[in-house]
C-alpha positions as CSV (number, residue, x, y, z in Angstrom):
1,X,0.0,0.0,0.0
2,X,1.6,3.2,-1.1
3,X,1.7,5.9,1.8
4,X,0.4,9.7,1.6
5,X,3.6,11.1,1.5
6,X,4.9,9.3,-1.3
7,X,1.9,9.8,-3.5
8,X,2.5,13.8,-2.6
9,X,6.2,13.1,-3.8
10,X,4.7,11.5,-7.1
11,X,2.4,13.9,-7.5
12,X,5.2,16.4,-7.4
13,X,7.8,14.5,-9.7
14,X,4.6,14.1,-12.2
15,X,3.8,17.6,-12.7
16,X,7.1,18.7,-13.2
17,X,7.9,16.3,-16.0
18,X,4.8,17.8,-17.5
19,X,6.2,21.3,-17.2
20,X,9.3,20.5,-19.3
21,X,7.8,18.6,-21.4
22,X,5.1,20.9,-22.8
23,X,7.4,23.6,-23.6
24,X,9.1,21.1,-26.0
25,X,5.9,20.3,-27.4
26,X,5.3,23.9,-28.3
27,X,8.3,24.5,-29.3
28,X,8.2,21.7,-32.3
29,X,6.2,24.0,-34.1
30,X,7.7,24.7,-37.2
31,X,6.9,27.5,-39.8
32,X,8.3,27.6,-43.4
33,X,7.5,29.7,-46.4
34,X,7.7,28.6,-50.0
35,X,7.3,29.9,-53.5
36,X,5.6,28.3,-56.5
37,X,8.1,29.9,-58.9
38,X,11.4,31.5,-57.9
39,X,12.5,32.8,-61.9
40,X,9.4,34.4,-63.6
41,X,8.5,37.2,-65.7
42,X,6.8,40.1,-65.2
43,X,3.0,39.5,-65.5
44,X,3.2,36.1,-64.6
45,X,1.7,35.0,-61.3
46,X,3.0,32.7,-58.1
47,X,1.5,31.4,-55.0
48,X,3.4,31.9,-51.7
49,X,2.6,29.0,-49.3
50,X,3.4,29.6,-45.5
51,X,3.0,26.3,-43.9
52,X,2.5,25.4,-40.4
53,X,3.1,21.7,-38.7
54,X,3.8,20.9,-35.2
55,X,2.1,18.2,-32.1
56,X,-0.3,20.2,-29.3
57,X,-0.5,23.7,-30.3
58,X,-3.8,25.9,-30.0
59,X,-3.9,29.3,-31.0
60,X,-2.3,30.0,-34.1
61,X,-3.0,33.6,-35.8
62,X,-3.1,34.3,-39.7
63,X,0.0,34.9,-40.9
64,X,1.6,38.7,-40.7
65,X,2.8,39.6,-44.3
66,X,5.5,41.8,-44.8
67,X,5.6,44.3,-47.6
68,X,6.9,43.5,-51.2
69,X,8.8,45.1,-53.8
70,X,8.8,44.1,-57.2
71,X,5.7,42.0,-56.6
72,X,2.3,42.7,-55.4
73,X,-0.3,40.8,-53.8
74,X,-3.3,40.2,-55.7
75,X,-5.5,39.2,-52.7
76,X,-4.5,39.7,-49.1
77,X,-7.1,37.2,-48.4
78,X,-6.1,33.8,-48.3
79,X,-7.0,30.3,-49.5
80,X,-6.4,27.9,-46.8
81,X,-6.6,24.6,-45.2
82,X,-5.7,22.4,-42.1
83,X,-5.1,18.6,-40.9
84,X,-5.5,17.2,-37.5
85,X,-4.2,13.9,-36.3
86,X,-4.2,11.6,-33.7
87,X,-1.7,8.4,-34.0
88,X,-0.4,6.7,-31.0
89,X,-1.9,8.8,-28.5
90,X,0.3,11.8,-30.4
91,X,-1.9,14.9,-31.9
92,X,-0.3,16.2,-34.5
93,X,-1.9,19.3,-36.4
94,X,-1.1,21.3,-40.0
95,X,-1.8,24.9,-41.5
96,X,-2.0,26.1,-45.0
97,X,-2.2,30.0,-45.9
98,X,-1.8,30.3,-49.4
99,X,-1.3,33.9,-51.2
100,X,-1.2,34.6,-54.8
101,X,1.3,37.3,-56.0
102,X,2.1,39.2,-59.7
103,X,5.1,40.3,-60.6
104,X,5.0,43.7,-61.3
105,X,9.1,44.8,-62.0
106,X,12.1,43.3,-63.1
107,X,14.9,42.3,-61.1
108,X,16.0,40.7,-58.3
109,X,14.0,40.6,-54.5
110,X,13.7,39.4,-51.5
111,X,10.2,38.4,-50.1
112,X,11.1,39.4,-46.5
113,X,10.4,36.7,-43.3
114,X,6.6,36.5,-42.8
115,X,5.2,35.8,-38.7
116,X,2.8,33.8,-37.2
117,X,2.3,33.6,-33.6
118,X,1.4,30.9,-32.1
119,X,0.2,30.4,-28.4
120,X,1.5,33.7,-27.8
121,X,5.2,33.2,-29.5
122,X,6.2,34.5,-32.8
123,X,7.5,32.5,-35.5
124,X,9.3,33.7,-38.8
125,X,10.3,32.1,-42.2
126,X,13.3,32.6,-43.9
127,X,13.5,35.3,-46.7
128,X,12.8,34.1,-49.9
129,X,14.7,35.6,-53.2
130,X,13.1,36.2,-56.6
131,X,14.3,36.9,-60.2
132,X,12.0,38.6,-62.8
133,X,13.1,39.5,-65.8
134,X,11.1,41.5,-68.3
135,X,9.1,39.3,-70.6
136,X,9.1,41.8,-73.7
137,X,12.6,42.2,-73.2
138,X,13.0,38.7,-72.7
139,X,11.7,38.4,-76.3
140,X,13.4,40.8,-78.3
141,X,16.8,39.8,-77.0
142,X,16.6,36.0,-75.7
143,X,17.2,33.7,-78.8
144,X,15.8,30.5,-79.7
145,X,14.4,28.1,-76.3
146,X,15.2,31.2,-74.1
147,X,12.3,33.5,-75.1
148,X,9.2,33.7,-73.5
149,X,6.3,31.2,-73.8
150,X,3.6,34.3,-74.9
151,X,4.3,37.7,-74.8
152,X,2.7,41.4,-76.3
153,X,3.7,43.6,-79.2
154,X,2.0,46.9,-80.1
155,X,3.3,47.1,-83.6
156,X,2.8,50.6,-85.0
157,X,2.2,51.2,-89.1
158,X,4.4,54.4,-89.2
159,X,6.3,56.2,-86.3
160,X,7.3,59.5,-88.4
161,X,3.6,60.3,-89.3
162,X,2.3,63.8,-90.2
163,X,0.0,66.0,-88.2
164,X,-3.2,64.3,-89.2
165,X,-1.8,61.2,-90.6
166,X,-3.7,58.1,-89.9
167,X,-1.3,55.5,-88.5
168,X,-2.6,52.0,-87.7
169,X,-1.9,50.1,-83.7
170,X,-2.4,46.9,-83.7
171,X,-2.3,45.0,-80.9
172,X,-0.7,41.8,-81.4
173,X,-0.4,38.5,-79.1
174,X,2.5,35.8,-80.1
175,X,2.8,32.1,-78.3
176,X,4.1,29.3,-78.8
177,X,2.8,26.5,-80.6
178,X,2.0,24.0,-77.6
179,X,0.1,27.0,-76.2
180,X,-3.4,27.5,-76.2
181,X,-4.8,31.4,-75.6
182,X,-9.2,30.0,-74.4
183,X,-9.9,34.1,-73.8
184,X,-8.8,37.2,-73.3
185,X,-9.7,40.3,-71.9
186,X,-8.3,43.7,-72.8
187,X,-7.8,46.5,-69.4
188,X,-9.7,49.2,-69.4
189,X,-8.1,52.4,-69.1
190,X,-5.6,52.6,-72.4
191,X,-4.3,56.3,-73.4
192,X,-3.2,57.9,-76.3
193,X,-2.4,60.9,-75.4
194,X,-2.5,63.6,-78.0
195,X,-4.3,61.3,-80.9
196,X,-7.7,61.2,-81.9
197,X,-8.2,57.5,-81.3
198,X,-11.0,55.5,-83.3
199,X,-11.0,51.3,-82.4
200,X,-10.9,49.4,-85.8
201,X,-13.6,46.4,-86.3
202,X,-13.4,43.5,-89.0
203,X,-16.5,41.6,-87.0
204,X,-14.1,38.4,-86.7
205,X,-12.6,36.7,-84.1
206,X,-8.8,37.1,-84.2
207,X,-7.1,34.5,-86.0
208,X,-3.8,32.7,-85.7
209,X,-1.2,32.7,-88.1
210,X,2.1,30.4,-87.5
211,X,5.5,32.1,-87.9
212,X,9.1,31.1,-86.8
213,X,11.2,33.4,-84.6
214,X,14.8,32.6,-84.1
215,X,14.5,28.9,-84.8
216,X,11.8,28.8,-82.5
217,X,7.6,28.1,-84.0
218,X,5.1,30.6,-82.4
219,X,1.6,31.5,-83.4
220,X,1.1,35.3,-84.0
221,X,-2.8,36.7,-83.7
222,X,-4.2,40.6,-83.7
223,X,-6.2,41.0,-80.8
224,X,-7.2,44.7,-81.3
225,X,-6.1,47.3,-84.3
226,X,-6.7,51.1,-83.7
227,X,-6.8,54.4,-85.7
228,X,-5.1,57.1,-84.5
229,X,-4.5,60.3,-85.6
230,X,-1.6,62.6,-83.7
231,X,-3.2,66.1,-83.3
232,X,0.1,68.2,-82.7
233,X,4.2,68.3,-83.5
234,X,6.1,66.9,-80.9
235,X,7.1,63.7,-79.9
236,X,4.2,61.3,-78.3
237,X,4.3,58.3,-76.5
238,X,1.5,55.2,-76.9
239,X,1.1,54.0,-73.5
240,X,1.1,50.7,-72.5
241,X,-1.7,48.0,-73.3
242,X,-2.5,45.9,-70.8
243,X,-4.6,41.9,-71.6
244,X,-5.4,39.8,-69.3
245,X,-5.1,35.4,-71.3
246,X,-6.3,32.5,-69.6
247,X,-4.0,29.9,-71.4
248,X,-3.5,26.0,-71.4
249,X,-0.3,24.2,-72.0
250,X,-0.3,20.3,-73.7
251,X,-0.2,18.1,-71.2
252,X,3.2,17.2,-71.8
253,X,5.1,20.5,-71.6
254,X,6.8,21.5,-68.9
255,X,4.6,23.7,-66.5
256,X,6.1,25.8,-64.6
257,X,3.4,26.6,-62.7
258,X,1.6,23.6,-62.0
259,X,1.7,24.2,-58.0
260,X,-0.1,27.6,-58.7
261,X,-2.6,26.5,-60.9
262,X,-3.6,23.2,-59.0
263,X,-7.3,23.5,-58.3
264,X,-8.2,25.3,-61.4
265,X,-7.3,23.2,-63.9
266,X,-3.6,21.3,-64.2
267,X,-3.0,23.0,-67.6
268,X,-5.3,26.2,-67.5
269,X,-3.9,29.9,-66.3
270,X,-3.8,33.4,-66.3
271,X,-1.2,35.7,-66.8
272,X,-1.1,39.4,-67.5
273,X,0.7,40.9,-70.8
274,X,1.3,44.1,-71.7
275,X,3.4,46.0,-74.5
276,X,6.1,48.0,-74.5
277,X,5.3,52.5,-74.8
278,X,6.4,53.3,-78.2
279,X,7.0,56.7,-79.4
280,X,5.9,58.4,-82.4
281,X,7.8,61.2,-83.7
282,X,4.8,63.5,-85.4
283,X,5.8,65.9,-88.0
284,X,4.7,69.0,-88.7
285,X,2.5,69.1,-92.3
286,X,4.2,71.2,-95.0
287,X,3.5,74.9,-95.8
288,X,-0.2,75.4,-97.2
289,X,-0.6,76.8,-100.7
290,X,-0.9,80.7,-101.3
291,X,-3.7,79.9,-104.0
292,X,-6.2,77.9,-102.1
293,X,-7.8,77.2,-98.5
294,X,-6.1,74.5,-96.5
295,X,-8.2,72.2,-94.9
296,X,-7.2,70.4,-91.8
297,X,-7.8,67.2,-93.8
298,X,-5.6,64.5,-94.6
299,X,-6.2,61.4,-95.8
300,X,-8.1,60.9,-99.5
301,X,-10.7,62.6,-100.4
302,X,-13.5,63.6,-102.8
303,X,-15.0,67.4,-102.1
304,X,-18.4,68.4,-103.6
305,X,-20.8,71.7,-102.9
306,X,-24.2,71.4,-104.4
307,X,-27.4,73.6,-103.3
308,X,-31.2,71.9,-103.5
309,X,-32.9,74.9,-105.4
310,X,-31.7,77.9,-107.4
311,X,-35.1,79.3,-107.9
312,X,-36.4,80.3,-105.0
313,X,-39.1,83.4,-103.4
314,X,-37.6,85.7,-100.4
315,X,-38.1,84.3,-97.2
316,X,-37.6,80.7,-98.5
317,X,-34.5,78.6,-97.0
318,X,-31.7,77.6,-99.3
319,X,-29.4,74.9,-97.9
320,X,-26.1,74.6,-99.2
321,X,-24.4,71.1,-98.6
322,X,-20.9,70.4,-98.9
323,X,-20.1,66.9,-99.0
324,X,-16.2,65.2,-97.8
325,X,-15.7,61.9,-98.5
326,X,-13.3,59.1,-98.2
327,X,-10.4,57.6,-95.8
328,X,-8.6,59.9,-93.2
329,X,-9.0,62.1,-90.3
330,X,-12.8,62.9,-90.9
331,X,-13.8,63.3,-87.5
332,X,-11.2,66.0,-87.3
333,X,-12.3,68.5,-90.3
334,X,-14.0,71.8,-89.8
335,X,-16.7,73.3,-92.5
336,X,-14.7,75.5,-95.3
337,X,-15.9,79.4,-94.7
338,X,-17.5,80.2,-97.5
339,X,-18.6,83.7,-98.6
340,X,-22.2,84.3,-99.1
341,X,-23.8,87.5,-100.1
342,X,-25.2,90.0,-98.0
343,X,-28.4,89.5,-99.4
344,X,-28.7,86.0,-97.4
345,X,-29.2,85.4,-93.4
346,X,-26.4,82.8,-92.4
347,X,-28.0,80.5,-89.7
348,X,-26.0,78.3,-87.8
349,X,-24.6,75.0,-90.2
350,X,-25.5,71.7,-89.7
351,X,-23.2,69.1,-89.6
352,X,-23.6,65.1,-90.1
353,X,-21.1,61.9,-89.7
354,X,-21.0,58.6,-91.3
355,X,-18.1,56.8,-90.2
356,X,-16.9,53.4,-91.2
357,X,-14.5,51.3,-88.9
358,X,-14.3,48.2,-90.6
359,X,-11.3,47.4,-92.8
360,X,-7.7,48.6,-92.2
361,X,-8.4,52.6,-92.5
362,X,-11.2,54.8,-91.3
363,X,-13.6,55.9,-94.0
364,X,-17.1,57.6,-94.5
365,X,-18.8,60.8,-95.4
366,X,-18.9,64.2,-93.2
367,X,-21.7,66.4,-94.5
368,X,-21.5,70.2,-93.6
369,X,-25.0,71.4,-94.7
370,X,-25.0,75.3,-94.4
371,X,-28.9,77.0,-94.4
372,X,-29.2,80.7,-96.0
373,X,-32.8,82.6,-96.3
374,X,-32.9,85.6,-99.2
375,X,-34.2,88.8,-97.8
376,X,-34.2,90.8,-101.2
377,X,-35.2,89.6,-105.0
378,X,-32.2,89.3,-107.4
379,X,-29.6,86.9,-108.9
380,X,-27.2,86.3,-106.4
381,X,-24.0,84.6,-106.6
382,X,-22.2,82.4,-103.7
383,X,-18.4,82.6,-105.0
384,X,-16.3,79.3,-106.2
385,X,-13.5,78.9,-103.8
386,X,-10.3,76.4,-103.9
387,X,-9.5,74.2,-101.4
388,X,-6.8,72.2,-100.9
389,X,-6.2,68.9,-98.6
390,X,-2.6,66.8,-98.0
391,X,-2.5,63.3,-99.4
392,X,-0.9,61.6,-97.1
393,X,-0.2,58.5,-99.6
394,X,1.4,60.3,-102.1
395,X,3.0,63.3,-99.4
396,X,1.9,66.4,-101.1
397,X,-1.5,69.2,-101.0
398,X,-4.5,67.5,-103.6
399,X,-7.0,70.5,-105.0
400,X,-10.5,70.6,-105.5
401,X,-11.8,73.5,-107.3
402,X,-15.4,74.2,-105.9
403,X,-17.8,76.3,-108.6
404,X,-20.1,79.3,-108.2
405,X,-23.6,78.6,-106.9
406,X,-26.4,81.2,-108.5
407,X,-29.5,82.2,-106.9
408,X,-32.1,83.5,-108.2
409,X,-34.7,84.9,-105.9
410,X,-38.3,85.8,-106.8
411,X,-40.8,88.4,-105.1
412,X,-42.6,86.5,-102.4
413,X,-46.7,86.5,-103.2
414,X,-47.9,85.9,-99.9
415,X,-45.3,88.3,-97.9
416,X,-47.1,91.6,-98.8
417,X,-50.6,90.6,-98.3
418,X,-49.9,88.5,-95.1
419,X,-47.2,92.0,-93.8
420,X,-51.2,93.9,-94.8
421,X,-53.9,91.9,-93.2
422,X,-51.9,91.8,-90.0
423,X,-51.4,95.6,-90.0
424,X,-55.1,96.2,-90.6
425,X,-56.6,94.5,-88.6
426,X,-57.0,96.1,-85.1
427,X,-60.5,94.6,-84.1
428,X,-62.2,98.0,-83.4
429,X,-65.2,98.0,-83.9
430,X,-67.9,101.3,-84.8
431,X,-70.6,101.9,-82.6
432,X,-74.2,102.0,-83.7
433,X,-77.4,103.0,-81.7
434,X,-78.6,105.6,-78.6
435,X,-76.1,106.8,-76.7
436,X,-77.8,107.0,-73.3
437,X,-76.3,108.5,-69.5
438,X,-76.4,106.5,-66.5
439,X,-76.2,108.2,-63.1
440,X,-74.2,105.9,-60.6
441,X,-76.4,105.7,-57.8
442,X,-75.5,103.9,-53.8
443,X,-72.7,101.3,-54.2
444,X,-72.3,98.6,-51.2
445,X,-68.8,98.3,-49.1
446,X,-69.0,94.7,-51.2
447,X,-69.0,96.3,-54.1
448,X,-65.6,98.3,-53.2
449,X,-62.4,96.9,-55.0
450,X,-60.0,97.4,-51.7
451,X,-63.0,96.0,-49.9
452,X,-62.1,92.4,-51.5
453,X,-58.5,93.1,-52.1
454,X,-58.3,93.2,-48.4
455,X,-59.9,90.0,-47.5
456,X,-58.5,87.8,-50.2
457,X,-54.4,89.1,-50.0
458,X,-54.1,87.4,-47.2
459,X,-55.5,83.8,-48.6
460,X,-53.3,84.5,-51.4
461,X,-50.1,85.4,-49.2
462,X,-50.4,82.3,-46.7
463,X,-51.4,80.2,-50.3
464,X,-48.4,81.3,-51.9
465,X,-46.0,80.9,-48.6
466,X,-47.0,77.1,-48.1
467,X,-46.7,76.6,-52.1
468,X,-42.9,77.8,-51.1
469,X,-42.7,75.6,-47.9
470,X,-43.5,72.6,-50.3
471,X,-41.7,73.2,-53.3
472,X,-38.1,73.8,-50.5
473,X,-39.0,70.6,-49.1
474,X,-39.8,69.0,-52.2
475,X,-36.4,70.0,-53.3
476,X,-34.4,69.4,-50.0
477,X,-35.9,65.9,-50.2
478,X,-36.7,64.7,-53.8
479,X,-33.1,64.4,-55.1
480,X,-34.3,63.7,-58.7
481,X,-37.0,67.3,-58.5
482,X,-33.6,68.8,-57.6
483,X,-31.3,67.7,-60.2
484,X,-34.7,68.7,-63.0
485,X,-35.0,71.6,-61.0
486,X,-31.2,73.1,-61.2
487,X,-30.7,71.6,-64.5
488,X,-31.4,74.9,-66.3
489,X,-28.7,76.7,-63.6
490,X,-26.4,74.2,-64.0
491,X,-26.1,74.0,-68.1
492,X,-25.9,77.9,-68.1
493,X,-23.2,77.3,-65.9
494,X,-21.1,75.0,-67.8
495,X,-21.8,77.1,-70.9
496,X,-20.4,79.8,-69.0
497,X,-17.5,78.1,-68.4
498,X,-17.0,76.4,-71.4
499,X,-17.0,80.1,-73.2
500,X,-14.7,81.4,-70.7
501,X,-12.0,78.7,-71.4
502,X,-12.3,79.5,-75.0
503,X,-11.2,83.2,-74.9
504,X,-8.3,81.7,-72.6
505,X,-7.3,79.6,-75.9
506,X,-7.9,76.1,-74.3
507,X,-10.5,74.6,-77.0
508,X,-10.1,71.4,-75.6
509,X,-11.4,72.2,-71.9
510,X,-13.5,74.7,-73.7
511,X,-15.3,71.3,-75.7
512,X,-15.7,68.7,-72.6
513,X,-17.3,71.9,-70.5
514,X,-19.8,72.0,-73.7
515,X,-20.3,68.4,-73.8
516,X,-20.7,68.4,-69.8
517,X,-23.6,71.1,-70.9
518,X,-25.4,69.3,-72.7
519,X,-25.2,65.5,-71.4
520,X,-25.9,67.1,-67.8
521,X,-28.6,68.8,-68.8
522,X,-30.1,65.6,-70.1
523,X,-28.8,63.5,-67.1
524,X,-30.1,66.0,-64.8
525,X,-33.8,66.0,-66.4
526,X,-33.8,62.5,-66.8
527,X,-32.6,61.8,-63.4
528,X,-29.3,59.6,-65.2
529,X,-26.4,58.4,-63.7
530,X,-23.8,61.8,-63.2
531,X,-20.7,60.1,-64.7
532,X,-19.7,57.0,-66.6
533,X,-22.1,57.3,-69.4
534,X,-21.3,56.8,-73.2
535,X,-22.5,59.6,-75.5
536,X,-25.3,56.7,-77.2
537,X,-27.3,56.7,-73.7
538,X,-27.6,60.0,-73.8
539,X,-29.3,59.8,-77.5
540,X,-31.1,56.8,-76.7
541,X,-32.5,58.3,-73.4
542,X,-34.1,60.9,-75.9
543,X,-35.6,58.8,-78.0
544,X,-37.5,56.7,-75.8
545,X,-38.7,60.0,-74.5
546,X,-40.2,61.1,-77.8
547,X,-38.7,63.9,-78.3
548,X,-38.2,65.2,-81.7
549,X,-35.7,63.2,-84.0
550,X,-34.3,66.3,-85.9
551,X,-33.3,67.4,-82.4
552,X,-31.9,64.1,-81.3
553,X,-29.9,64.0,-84.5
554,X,-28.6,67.4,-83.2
555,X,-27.8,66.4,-80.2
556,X,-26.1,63.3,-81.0
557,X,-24.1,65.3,-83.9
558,X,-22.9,67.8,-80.9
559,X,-22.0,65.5,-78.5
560,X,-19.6,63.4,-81.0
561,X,-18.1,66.7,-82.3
562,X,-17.3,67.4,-78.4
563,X,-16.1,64.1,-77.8
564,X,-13.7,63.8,-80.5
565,X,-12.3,67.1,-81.0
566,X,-11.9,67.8,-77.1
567,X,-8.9,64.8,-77.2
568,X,-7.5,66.4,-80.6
569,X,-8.7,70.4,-80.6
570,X,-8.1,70.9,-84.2
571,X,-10.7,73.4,-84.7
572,X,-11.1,77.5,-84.3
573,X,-12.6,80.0,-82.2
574,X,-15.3,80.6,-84.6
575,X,-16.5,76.8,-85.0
576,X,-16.2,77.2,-81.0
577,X,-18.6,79.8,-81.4
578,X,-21.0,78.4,-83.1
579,X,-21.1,75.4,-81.5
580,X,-21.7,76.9,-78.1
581,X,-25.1,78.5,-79.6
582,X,-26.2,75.2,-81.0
583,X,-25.5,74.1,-77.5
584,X,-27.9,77.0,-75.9
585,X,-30.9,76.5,-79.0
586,X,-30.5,72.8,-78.0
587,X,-31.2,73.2,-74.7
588,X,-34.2,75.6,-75.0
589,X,-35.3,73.0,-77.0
590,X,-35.2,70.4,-74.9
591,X,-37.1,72.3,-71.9
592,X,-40.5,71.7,-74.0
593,X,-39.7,68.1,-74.1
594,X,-38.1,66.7,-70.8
């Protein structure tokens, strides 16, 4: 029989084993940190593992990551996982935190030591170092094996254009042949600064051609071709463009990043390309000639001026169209001035765009249509006039002689007798019959003016004060009566400003505060999202509305001229001008409708 005091002693020897021995236990936790993919390139994406084993542990916190260079995390959220055993009376327990990162930069870093605590001790991983070289570098100067897999190219048609010239960017993928590109998706957000930028369209899907590079087969493909057009003399640089592919390797190549991937596929990933800037050095177009008018036009072109009638009465509207066609900068070119005689009243021209985007240049017809009304009878005569445009395919001005236009206008039958009835007419009447006198006799205090005036003011006042109470609530509260409300204020506003930055010279801020007039006036009436809309809501806002289609076609006619020539102001102060008072008649118009 085994006495108190030796139980005590065995009680005491017991729990002091314990206490040595569960510091051990803690203590074989182990942390370790790995990397998918230690040699990328830029674009391409890793997973970074952090991995935690060990027997009897309980708290265990997410992992503390440390800041990166050259690398970025694409979610700081992690995927994760954990496995709990017990074998021989030993628990034994596992953690997986898994991150995804993108290389962003070339060179060589180090992903610093990354912490977990566990029951209240802190762990840390040993650094890990990564090389990234630059994949489009990569493939211009790697030969053969050593290039990359799938890389980007923005390959430019010219890069010593003229002002005006139309160049072609195209946009184009290569990868190698035991690579296969399921989708991609282009970024949003692509600049070219200082062009007048038109997306190209050939309503096909790209398409793969095969070509051999340094030894080496890779498949080539256009994912996107644009028409630009540089607006000014100076040296300007295409950003660059960023597509996300999802690609798939054959199941016997070589993946690299197979421990990435796993879960989505054992041969299917993404990876971000982009191109390299490029610069464009823009030339300045050669001198105009002395004998004609230079249009800011270049491209090919066929220029006619015609007129609907030549015999008309005074009072009747003559319109005078001038019709551009062909391939070049069309979006770009203002109405030639023309002279007209004094005998005419010049209303503000119209002007109309039929662009085409298919094919490998932009083409389509721009119609100037310019409406004059006689005011006296006579032959009149609206001058021929030379102008001149540069052919950018053979380098040098084209002409196009335009001829005189004769008028000949007639007395106007219905003027003079329509000017006479009006004037005549004054409804007063004779008055026929006894003239009698009344004597005014006793009049009741009901039948005094001020009488009434003094018991109905005040109905009106307190009528009219809680008509104002209602309408400032209504207007405090009712966020879409506001915006209809202060429309009006608001356009007037813009206009204001948009006027103001024209005397300063800046057409282009001048153009997006006239297109901020008239798509916030519509926004604002039609309670419309403030920002992020494309010019064809606008327009098709409008037409479900009902409202007029001449003044629509207007509209929509305004608000393309704004949104092209405001990224390439090639224009004047008087098209400015006039196209600030279409904005204003536009606008009244519009009151009547929304």
């Amino acid at each position: 029989m085994l006495r108190t005091g030796n139980l005590r002693a065995f009680t005491l020897l017991l729990l002091l084993l314990l206490s040595t021995i569960s510091p051990a236990f803690a203590q074989s936790a182990k942390v370790t940190a790995t990397l998918s993919e230690t040699d990328i390139y830029t674009g391409e994406r890793v997973s970074l593992t952090v991995n935690i084993t060990g027997k009897n542990f309980n708290n265990v916190s997410t992992p503390d990551l440390p800041d990166l260079t050259g690398l970025e995390y694409l979610s700081t959220s992690p995927s994760t996982s954990s496995n709990y055993s017990f074998i021989n009376g030993v628990i034994s327990r596992s953690y997986t935190y898994t991150y995804y990162l993108q290389a962003d930069k070339e060179g060589t870093y180090t992903i610093p030591p990354v912490k977990v605590t566990i029951d209240g001790k802190t762990y840390s991983t040993d650094p890990i170092s990564v090389h990234i070289q630059n994949r489009n570098k990569a493939a211009d100067n790697q030969s053969g094996k050593q290039k990359p897999d799938i890389y980007l190219k923005m390959e430019v048609s010219n890069r010593h254009p003229v002002v005006g010239q139309q160049i072609i960017a195209s946009v184009v993928i290569y990868f190698r042949s035991n690579l296969q590109v399921i989708s991609y998706q282009p970024m949003a957000g692509w600049k070219a600064e200082g062009f007048w930028k038109e997306e190209l369209d050939d309503n096909q899907q790209p398409r793969a051609e095969s070509t051999i590079i340094d030894g080496v087969r890779y498949r080539k493909a256009v994912l996107m071709r644009y028409a630009l057009f540089p607006s000014k003399t100076t040296t300007l640089q295409l950003s660059p463009f960023k597509v996300n592919c999802t690609v798939r390797y054959s199941s016997d190549y070589g993946d690299p990043f197979s421990s990435f991937f796993n879960g989505f596929g054992s041969d299917q990933r993404s990876v971000d390309l982009q191109t390299d800037p490029i610069s464009v050095d823009v030339k300045q177009l050669p001198p105009a000639p002395a004998n004609a008018t230079a249009l800011n036009a270049v491209g090919q072109f066929d220029i006619s001026r015609s007129t609907d009638d030549t015999q008309v009465r005074v009072g009747q509207s003559v319109e005078i169209k001038t019709v551009i066609k062909g391939s070049g900068n069309l979006a770009l070119i203002s109405k030639p001035k023309y002279h007209f005689p004094s005998a005419f009243e010049v209303y503000q021209p119209q002007e109309q765009s039929n662009i085409d985007h298919n094919g490998n240049r932009i083409t389509g017809t721009k119609t100037f249509t310019d409406v004059i009304i006689p005011r006296k009878i006579g032959t009149f005569t609206i001058p021929g006039t030379r102008l001149a445009y540069f052919n950018d395919a053979e380098q040098k001005y084209q002409y196009v002689d335009l001829n005189p236009i004769s008028v000949n206008v007639k007395a106007n039958p219905f003027a003079g007798n329509l000017t006479t009835s009006e004037s005549s007419d004054l409804g007063i009447q004779p008055l026929n019959g006894l003239v009698t006198w009344q004597t005014e006799g006793y009049r009741s205090i009901f039948s005094l003016w001020w009488m009434w005036a003094g018991l109905i003011l005040p109905l009106i006042l307190i009528g009219v004060g809680y008509q104002r109470k209602m309408y400032l609530d209504k207007l405090r509260n009712d966020s879409r009566f506001a915006r209809s409300t202060q429309a009006t204020s608001l356009s007037d506003q813009h206009l204001s400003e948009a006027k103001q930055a024209a005397q300063k010279g800046d057409l282009k801020e001048a153009y997006s505060k006239l297109h901020q007039t008239v798509s916030g006036f519509i926004g604002d009436r039609m309670d419309l999202p403030r920002a992020g809309l494309e010019d064809p809501v606008y327009v098709k806002a409008l037409r479900d509305k009902g409202v007029d289609m001449d003044i629509v076609k207007r509209i929509e006619r305004l608000l393309t001229k704004c949104s092209t020539i405001r990224y390439a102001p090639l224009t004047s102060q008087e098209d400015f001008a006039q196209d600030a008072n279409a904005a204003g008649e536009l606008i009244k118009s519009l009151r009547k409708w929304l």
